[in-house]
mmCIF file of the C-alpha atoms, coordinates in Angstrom:
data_MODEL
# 
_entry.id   MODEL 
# 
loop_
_atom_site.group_PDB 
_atom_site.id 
_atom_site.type_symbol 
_atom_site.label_atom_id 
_atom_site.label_alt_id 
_atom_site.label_comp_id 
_atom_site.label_asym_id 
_atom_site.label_entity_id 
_atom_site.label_seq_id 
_atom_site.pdbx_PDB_ins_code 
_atom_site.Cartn_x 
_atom_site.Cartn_y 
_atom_site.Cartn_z 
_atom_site.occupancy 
_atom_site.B_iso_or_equiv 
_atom_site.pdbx_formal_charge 
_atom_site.auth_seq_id 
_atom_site.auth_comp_id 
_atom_site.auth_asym_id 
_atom_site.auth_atom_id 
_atom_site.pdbx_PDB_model_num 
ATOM 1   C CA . UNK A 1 1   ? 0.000   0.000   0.000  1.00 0.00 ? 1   UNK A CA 1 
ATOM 2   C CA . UNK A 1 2   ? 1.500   3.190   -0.726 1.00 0.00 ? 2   UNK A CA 1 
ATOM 3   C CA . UNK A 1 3   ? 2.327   6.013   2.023  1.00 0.00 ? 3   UNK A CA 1 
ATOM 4   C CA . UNK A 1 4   ? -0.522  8.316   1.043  1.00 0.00 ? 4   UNK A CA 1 
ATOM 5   C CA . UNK A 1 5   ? -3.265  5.554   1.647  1.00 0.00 ? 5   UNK A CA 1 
ATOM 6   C CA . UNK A 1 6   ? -1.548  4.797   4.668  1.00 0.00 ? 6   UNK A CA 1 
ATOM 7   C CA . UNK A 1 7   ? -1.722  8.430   5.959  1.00 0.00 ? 7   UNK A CA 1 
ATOM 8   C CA . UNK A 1 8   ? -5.157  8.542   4.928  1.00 0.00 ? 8   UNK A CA 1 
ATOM 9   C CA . UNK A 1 9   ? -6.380  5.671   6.653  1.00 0.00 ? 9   UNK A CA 1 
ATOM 10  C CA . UNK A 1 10  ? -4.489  7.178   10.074 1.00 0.00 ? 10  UNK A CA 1 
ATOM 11  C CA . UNK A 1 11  ? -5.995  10.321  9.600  1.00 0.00 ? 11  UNK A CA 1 
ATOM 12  C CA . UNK A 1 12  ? -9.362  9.300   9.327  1.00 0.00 ? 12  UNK A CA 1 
ATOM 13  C CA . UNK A 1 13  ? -9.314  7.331   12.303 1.00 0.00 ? 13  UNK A CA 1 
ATOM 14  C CA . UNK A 1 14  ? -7.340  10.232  14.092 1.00 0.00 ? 14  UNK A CA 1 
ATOM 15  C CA . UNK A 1 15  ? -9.977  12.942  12.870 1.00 0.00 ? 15  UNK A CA 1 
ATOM 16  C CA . UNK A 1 16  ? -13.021 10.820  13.778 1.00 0.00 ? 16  UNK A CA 1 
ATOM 17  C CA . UNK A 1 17  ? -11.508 10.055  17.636 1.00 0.00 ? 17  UNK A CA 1 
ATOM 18  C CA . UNK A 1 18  ? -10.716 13.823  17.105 1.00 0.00 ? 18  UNK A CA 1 
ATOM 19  C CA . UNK A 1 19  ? -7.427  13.221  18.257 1.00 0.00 ? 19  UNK A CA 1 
ATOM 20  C CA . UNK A 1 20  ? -5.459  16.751  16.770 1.00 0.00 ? 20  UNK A CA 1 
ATOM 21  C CA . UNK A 1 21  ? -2.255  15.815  14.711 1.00 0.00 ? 21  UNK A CA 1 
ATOM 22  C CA . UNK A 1 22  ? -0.408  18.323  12.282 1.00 0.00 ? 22  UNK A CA 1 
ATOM 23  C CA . UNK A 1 23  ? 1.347   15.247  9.686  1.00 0.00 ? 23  UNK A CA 1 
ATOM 24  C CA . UNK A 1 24  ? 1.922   12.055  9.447  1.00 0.00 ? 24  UNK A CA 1 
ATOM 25  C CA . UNK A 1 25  ? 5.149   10.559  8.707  1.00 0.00 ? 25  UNK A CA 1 
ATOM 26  C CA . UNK A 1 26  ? 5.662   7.319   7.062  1.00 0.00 ? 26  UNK A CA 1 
ATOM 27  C CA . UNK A 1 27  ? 8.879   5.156   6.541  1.00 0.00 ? 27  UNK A CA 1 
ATOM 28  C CA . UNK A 1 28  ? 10.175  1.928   5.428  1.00 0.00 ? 28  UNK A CA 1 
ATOM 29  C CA . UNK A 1 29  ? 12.231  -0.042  7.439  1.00 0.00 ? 29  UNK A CA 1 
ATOM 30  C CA . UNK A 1 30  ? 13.816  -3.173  6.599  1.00 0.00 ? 30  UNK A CA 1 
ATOM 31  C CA . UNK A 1 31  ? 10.687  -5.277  7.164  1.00 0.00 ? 31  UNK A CA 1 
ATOM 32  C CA . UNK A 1 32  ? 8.509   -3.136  8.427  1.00 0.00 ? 32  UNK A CA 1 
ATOM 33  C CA . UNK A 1 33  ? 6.336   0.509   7.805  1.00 0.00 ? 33  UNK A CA 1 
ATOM 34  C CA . UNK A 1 34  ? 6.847   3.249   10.495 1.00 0.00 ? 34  UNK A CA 1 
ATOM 35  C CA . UNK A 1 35  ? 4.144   5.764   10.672 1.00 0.00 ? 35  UNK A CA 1 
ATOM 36  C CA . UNK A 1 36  ? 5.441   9.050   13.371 1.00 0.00 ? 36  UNK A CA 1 
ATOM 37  C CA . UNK A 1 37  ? 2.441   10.756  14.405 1.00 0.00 ? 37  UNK A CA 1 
ATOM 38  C CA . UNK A 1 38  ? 3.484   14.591  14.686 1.00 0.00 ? 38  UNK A CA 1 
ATOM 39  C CA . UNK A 1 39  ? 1.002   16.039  17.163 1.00 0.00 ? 39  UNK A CA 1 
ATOM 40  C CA . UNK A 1 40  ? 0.676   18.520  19.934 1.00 0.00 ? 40  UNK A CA 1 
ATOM 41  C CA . UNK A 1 41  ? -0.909  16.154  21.934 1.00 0.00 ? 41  UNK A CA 1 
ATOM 42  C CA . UNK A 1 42  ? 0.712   12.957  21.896 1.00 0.00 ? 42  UNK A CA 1 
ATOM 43  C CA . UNK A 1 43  ? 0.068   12.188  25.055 1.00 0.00 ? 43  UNK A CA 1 
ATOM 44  C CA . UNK A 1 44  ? -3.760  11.619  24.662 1.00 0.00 ? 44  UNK A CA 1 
ATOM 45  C CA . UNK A 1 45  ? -3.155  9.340   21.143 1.00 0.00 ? 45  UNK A CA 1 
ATOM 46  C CA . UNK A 1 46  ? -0.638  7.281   23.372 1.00 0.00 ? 46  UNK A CA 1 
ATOM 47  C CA . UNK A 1 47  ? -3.400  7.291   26.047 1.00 0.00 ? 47  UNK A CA 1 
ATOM 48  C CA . UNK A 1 48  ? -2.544  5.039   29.787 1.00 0.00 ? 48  UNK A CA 1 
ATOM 49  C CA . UNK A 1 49  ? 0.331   3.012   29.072 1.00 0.00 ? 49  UNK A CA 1 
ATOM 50  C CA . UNK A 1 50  ? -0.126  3.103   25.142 1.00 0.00 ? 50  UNK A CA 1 
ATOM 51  C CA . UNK A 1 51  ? -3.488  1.815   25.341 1.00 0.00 ? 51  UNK A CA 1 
ATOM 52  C CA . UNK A 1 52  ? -4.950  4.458   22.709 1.00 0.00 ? 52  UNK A CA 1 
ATOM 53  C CA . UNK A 1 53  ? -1.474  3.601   20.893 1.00 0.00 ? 53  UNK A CA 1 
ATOM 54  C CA . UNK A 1 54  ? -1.863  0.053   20.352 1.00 0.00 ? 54  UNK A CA 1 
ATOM 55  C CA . UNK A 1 55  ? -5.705  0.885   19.132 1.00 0.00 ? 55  UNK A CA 1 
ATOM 56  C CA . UNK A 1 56  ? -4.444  3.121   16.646 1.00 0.00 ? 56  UNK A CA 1 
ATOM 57  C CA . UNK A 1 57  ? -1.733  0.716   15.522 1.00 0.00 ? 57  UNK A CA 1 
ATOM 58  C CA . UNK A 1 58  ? -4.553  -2.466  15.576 1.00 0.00 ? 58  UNK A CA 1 
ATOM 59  C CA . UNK A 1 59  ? -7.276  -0.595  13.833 1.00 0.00 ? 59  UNK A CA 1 
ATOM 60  C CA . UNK A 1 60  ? -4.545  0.484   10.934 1.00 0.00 ? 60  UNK A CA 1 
ATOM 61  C CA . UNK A 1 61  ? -2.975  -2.763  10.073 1.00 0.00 ? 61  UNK A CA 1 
ATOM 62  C CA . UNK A 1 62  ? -6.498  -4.609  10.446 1.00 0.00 ? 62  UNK A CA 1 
ATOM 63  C CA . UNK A 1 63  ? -7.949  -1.965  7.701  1.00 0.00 ? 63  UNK A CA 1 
ATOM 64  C CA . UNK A 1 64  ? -4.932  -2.682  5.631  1.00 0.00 ? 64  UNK A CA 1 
ATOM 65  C CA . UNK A 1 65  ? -4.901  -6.291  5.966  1.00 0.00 ? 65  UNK A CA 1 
ATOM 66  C CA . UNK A 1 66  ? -8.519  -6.135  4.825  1.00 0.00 ? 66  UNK A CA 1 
ATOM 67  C CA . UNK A 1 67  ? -7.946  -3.877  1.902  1.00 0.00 ? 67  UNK A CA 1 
ATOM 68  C CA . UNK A 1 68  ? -5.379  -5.588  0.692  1.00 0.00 ? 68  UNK A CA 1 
ATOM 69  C CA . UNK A 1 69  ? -6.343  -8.852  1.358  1.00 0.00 ? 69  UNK A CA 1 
ATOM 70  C CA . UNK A 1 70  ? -3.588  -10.328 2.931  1.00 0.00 ? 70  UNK A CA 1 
ATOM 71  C CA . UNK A 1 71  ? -3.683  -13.244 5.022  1.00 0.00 ? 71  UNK A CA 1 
ATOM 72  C CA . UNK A 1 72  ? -1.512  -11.664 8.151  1.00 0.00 ? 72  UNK A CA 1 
ATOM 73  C CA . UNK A 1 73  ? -1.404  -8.283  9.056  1.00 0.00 ? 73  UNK A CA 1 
ATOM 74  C CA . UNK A 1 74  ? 1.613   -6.288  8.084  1.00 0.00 ? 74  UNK A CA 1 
ATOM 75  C CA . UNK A 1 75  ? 4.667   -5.246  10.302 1.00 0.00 ? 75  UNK A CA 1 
ATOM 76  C CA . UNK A 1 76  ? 3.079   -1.109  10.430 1.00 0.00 ? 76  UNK A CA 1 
ATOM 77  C CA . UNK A 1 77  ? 4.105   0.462   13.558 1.00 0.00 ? 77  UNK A CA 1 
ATOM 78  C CA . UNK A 1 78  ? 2.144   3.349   14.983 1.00 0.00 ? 78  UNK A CA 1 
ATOM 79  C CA . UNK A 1 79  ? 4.618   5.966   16.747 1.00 0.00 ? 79  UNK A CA 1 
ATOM 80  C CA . UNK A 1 80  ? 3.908   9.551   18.032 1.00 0.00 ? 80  UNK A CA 1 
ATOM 81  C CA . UNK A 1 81  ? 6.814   11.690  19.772 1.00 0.00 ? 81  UNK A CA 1 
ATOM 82  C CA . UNK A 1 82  ? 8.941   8.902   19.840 1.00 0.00 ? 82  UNK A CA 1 
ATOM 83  C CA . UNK A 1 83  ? 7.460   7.123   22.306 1.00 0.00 ? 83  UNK A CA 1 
ATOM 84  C CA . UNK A 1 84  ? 7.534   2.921   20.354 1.00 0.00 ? 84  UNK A CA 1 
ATOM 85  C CA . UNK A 1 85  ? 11.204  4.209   19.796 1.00 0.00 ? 85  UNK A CA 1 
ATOM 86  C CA . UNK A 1 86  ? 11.810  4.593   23.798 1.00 0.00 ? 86  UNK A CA 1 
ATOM 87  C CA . UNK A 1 87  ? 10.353  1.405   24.558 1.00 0.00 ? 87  UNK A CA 1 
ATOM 88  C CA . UNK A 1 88  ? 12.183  -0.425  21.549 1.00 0.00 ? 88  UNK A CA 1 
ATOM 89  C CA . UNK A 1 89  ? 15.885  1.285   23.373 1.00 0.00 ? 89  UNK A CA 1 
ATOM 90  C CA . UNK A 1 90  ? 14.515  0.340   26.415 1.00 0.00 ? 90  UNK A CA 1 
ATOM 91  C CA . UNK A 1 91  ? 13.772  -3.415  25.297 1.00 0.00 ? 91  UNK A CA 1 
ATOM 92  C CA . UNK A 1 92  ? 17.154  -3.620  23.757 1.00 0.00 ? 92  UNK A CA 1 
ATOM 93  C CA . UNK A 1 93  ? 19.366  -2.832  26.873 1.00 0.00 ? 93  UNK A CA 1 
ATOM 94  C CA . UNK A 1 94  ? 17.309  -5.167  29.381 1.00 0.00 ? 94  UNK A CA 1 
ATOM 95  C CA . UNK A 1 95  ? 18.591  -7.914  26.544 1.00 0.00 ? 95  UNK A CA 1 
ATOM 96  C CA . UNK A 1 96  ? 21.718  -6.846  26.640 1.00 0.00 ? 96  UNK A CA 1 
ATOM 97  C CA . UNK A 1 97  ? 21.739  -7.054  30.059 1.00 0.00 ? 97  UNK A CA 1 
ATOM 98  C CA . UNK A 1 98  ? 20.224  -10.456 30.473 1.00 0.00 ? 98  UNK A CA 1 
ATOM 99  C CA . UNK A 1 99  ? 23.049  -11.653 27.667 1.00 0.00 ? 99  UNK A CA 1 
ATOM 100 C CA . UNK A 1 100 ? 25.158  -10.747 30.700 1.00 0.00 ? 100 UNK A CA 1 
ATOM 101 C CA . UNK A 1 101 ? 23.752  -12.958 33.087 1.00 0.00 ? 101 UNK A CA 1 
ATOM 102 C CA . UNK A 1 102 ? 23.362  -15.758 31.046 1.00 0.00 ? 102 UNK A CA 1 
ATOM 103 C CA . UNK A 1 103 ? 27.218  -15.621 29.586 1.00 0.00 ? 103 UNK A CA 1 
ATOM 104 C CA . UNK A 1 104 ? 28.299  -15.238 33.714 1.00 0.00 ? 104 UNK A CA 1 
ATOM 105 C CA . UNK A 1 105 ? 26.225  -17.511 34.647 1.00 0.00 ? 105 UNK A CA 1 
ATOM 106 C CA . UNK A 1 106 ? 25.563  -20.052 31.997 1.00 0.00 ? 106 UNK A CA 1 
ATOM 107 C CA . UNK A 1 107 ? 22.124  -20.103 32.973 1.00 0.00 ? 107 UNK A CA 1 
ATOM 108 C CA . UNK A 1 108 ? 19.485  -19.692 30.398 1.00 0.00 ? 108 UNK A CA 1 
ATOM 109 C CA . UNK A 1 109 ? 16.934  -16.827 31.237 1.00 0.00 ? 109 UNK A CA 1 
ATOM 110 C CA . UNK A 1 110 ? 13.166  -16.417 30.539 1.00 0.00 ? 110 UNK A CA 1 
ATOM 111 C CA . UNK A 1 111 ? 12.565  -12.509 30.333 1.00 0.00 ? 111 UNK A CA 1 
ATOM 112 C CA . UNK A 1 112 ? 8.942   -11.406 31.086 1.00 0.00 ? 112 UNK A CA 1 
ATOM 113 C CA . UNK A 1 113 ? 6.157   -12.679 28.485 1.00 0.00 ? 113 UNK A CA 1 
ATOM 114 C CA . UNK A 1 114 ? 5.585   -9.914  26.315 1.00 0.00 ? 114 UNK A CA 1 
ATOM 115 C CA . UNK A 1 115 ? 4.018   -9.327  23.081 1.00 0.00 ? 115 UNK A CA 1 
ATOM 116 C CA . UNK A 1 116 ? 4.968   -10.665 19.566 1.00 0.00 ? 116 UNK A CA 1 
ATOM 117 C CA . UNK A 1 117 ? 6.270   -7.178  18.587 1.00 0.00 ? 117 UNK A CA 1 
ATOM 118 C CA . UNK A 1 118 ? 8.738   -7.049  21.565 1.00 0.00 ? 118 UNK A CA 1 
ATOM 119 C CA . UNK A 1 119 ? 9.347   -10.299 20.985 1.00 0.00 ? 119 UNK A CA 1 
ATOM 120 C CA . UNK A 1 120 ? 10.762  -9.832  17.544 1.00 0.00 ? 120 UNK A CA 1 
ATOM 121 C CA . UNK A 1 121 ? 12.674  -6.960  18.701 1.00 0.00 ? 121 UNK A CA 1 
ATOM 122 C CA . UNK A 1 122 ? 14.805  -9.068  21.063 1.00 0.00 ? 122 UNK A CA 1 
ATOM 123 C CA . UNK A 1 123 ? 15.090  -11.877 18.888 1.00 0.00 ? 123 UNK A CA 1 
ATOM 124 C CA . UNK A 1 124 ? 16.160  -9.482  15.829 1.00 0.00 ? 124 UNK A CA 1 
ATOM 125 C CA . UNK A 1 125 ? 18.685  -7.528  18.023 1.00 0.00 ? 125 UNK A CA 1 
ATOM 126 C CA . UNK A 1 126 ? 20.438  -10.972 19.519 1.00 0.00 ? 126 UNK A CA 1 
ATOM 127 C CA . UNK A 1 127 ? 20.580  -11.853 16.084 1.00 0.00 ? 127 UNK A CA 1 
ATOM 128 C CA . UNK A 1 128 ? 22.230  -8.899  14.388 1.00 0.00 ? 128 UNK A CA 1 
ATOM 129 C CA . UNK A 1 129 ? 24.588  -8.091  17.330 1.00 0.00 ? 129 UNK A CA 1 
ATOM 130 C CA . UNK A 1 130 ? 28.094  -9.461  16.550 1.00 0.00 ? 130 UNK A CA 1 
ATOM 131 C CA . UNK A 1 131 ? 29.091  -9.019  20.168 1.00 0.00 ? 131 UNK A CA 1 
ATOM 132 C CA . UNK A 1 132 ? 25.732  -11.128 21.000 1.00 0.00 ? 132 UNK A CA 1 
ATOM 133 C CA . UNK A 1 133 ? 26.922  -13.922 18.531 1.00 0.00 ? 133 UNK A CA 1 
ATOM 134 C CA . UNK A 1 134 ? 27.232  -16.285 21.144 1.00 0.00 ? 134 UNK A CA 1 
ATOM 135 C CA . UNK A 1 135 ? 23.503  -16.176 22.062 1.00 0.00 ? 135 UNK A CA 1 
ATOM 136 C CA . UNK A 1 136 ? 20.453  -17.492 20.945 1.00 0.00 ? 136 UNK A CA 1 
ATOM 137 C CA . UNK A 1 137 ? 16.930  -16.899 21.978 1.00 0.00 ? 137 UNK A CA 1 
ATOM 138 C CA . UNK A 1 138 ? 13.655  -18.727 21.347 1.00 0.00 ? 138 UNK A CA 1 
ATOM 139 C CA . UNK A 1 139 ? 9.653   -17.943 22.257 1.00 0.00 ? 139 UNK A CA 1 
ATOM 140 C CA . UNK A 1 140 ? 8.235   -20.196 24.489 1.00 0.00 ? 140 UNK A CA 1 
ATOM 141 C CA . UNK A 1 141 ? 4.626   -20.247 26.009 1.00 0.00 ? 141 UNK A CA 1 
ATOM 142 C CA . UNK A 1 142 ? 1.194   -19.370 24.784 1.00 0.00 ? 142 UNK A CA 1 
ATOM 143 C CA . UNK A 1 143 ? -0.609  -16.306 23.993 1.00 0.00 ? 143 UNK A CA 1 
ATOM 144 C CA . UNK A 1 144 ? -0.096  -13.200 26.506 1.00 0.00 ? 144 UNK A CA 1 
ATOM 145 C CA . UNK A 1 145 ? 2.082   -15.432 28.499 1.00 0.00 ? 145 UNK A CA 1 
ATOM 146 C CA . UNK A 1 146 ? 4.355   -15.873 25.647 1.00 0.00 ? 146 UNK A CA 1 
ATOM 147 C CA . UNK A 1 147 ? 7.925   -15.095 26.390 1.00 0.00 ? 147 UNK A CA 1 
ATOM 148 C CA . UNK A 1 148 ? 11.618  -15.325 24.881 1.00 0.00 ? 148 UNK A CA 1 
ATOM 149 C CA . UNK A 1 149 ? 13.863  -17.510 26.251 1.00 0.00 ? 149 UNK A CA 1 
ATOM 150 C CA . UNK A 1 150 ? 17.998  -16.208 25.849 1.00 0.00 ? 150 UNK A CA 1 
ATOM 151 C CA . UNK A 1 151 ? 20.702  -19.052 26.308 1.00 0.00 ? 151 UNK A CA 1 
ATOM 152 C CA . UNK A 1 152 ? 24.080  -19.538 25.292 1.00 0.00 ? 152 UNK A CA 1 
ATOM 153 C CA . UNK A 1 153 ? 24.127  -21.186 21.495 1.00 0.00 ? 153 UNK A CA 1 
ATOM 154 C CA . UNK A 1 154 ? 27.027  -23.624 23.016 1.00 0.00 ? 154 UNK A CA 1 
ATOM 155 C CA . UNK A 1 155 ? 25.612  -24.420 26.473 1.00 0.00 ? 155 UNK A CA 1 
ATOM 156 C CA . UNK A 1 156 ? 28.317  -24.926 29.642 1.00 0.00 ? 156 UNK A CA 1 
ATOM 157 C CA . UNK A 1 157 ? 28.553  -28.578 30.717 1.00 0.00 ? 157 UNK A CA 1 
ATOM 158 C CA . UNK A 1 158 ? 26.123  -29.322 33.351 1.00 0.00 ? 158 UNK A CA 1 
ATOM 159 C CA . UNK A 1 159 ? 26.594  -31.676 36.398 1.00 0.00 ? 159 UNK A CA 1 
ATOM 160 C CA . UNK A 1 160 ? 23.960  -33.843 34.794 1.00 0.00 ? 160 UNK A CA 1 
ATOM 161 C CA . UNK A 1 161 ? 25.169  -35.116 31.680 1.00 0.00 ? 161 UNK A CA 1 
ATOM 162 C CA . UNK A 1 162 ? 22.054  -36.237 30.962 1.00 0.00 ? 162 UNK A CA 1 
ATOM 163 C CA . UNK A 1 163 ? 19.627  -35.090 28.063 1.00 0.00 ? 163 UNK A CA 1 
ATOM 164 C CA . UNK A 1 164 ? 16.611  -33.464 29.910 1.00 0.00 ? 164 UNK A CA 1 
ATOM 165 C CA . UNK A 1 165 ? 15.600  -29.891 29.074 1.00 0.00 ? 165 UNK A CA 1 
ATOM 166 C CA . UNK A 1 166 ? 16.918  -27.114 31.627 1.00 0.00 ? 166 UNK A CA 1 
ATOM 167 C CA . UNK A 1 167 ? 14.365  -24.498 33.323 1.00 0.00 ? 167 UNK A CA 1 
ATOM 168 C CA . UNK A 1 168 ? 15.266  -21.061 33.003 1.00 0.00 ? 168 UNK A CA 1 
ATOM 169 C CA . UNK A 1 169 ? 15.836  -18.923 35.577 1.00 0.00 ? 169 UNK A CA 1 
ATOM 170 C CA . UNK A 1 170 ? 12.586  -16.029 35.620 1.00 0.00 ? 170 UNK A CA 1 
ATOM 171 C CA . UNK A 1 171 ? 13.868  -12.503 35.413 1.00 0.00 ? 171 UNK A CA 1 
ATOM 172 C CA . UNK A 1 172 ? 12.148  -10.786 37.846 1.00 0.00 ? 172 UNK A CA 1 
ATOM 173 C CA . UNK A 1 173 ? 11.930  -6.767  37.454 1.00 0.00 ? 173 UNK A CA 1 
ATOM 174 C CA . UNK A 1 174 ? 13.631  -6.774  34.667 1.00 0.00 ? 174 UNK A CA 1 
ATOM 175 C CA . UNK A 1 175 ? 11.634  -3.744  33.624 1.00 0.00 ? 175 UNK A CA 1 
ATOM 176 C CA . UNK A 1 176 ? 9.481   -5.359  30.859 1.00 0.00 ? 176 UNK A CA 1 
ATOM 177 C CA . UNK A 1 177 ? 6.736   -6.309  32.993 1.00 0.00 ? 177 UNK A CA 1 
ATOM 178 C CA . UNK A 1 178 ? 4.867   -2.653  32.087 1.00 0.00 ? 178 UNK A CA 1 
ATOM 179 C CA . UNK A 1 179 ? 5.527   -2.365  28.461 1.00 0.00 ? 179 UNK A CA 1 
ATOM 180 C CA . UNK A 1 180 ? 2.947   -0.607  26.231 1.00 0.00 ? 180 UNK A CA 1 
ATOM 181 C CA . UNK A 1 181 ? 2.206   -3.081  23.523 1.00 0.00 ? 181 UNK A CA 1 
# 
């Protein structure tokens, strides 16, 4: 779909919640379509905790999907002052400083569940960090409860030799527990 049907799907949906916004800025990213709200109210289109974010963001790639018949929804995230930016930064150091456990430790580590888009963020960054080349990560769990799994690709000898599957250890405030998507 091309930016201007994009920004005029946004805007209608904006104009109708008569949520003010001054442009709409869309991008392509790798594998994904960025769309920067510019407003002088961001706060009320993020709403509590993203809430009127995420809406935005659902409503968008559902009308798209639909449009353009596709069978999954595209990768189009909804941004507005920055604020999916903060929380991808944010997302990105708490892995890196997991990694850090789990290298020290040799422990694998379950980081909170969290949703798909988080998700992919983690497992993208692990994968497309040199200096996190010796990590791996997988999604275990179901639905809202789903959660990423980071472990050393070359696991430390245990004292049991034997073949069963090791628990992780559950991070516990590691800051992802209130994330906004």
């Amino acid at each position: 779909m091309d930016h201007q049907s994009l920004k005029d799907i946004l805007g209608s949906l904006l104009t109708h919640l008569s949520l003010p916004f001054t442009d709409i800025k869309v991008t392509e990213e790798k594998d994904l379509t960025r769309m920067e709200i510019i407003s002088p109210e961001a706060s009320r289109i993020i709403g509590w905790h993203g809430e009127t974010l995420n809406g935005l963001q659902h409503l968008v790639k559902s009308i798209v999907r639909s449009q353009e018949k596709m069978d999954r929804s595209p990768f189009i995230v909804v941004d507005v002052d920055g604020y999916r930016l903060m929380q991808e930064e944010k997302v990105r150091k708490i892995a890196e400083q997991k990694a850090d456990f789990v290298r020290r430790t040799g422990n694998r580590i379950a980081l909170q569940p969290m949703s798909p888009y988080f998700r992919r963020i983690v497992h993208l960054h692990i994968a497309n960090t040199p200096s996190l080349s010796d990590l791996t990560t997988e999604s275990v769990g179901e639905g809202e409860y789903r959660q990423i799994v980071m472990k050393l690709k070359v696991e430390k000898e245990k004292a049991s030799a034997g073949s069963e599957e090791l628990t992780p250890v559950m991070a516990k405030d590691d800051g992802l527990e209130n994330l906004d998507v």
